[in-house]
N, C-alpha and C positions, 0 to 999 in steps of 0.2 A: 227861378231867380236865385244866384247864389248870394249867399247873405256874406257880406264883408265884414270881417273881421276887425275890431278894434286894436290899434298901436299898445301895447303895454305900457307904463307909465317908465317916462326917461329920468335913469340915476342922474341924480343934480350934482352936479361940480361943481365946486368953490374955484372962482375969480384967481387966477395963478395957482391954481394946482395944477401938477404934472402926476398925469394917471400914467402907473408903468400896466401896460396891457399883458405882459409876461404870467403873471398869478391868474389872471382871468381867464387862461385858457387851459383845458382842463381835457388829459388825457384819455383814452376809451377806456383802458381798467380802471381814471376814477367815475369819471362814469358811470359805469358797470357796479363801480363800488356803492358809490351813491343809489343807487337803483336796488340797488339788492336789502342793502339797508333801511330806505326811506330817509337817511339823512345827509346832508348837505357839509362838502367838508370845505369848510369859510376861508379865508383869507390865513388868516391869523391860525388858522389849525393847520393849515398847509405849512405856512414858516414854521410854526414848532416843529410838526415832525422832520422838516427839512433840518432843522438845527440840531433835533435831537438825536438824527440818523448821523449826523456829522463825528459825533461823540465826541467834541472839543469843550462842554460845559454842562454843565447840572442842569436836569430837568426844569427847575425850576427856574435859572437863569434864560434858558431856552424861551420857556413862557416871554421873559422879562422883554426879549428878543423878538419876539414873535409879535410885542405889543400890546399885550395884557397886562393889568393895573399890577405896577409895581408893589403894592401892600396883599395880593392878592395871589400874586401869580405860583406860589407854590400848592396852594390851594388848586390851583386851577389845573397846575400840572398831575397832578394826584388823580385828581379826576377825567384828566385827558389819557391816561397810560391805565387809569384800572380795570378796563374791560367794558365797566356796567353803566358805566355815565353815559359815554360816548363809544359804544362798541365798535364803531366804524373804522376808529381811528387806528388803535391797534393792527389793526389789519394794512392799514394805508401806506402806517409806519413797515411793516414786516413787508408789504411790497415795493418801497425805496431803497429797502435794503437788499432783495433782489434784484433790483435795478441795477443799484451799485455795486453788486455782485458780478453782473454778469457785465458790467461795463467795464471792469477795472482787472476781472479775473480774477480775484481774491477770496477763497474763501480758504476754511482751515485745512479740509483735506485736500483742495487741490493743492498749497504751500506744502503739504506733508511731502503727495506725493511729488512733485517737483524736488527739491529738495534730496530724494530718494534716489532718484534717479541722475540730480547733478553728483551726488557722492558716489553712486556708483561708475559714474561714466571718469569720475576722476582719479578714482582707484582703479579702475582696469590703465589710463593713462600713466599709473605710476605716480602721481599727483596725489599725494599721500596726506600732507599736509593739508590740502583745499578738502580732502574729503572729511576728515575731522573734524576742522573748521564748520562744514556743512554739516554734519553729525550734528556736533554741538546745536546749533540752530534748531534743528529737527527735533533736538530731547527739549531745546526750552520752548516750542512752539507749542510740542505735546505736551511740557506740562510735567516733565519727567528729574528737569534740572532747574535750580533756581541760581539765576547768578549772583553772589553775594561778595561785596568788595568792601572790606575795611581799611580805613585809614590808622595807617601805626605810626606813633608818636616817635620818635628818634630820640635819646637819653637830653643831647646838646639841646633839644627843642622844648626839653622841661624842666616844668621849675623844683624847686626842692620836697616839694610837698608834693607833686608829682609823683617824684622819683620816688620815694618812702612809701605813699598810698599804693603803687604797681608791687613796691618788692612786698608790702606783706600782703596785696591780694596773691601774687604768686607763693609766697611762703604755705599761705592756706591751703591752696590746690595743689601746689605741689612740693608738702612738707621735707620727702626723702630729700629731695634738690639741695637744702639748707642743711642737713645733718652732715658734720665735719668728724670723721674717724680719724683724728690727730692729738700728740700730746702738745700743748703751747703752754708758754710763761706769760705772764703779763708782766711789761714794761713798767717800772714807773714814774707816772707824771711827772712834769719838772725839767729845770737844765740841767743837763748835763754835763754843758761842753766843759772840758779839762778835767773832767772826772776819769776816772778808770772804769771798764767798763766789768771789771770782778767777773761773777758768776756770768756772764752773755760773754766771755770772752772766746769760750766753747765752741761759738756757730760761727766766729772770722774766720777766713779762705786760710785756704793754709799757704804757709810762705815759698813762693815758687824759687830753687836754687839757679842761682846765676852763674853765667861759666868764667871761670875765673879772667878771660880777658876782656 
């Protein structure tokens, strides 16, 4: 006589909840994961590592995401990424992202070499331009170039305290710039007009001859 086996006890739902059945199903590497491990990776550990494989927000936001107690969830993040709490997870995480590796084709050496090969194919083309372009790409991917863009003030777009604060940073660094190797008079202060101009009379142009007609 074979002995029947008892029903296991049925998850109770609340009256208008909509259960999304999508998280409940649960692939053969986790599986395999869970099995190896001895532990169970939940609902809410599934959405963090999905959020945190995203790399759109901080771990701990992830948590917040995932449905973990908002006074708590950086705590919990901490413990979900350090190995020793939950070692499973770690792993779970490193396999979404060969997931998403291998679904999207992205990783950093295949961009390299991709990349290597568009520049080359566009320098034998004569495509000189695209292939630089592509270069450039290739050294900030690797890590070789950083792209850095300052915004410069224009004179007309500053105010006077501006202008004074720029000329004696530049005077400091670059003193020779300011040094004048000339003799000059100083003018001085005051009206002038109807006066004679004496001793500056020396630097007026000199008087061009007209032709007599």
């Amino acid at each position: 006589m074979v002995e029947k086996k008892k029903p296991g006890p049925v998850p109770r739902v609340k009256r208008g909840m909509v259960v999304d059945p999508a998280p409940l199903l649960k692939s053969q590497a986790e599986l395999e994961l869970e099995e190896e491990f001895g532990r169970e990776i939940t609902v809410r550990q599934r959405k963090f590592c999905e959020e945190y494989v995203e790399g759109r927000m901080t771990a701990t936001e992830c948590a917040r995401q995932a449905g973990y107690n908002v006074g708590s969830a950086g705590e919990i993040a901490s413990k979900l990424l350090n190995g020793r709490d939950f070692p499973h997870i770690p792993r779970y995480i490193a396999q979404l992202r060969e997931e998403k590796e291998r679904l999207y084709g992205v990783t950093l050496s295949g961009q390299l070499e991709r990349l290597y090969k568009l520049s080359r194919a566009a320098e034998d083309g004569g495509q000189f331009s695209a292939a630089i372009n592509a270069e450039k790409i290739r050294s900030a991917l690797g890590g070789l170039t950083v792209d850095r863009r300052e915004n410069i003030n224009t004179i007309d777009q500053m105010t006077r305290d501006q202008i004074t604060a720029r000329l004696a940073e530049l005077q400091q660094k670059y003193p020779q710039a300011f040094i004048v190797d000339a003799e000059y008079t100083e003018v001085p202060s005051g009206r002038t007009r109807g006066k004679g101009v004496g001793k500056y009379a020396e630097i007026a142009a000199p008087e061009v001859p007209r032709d007599a007609d």
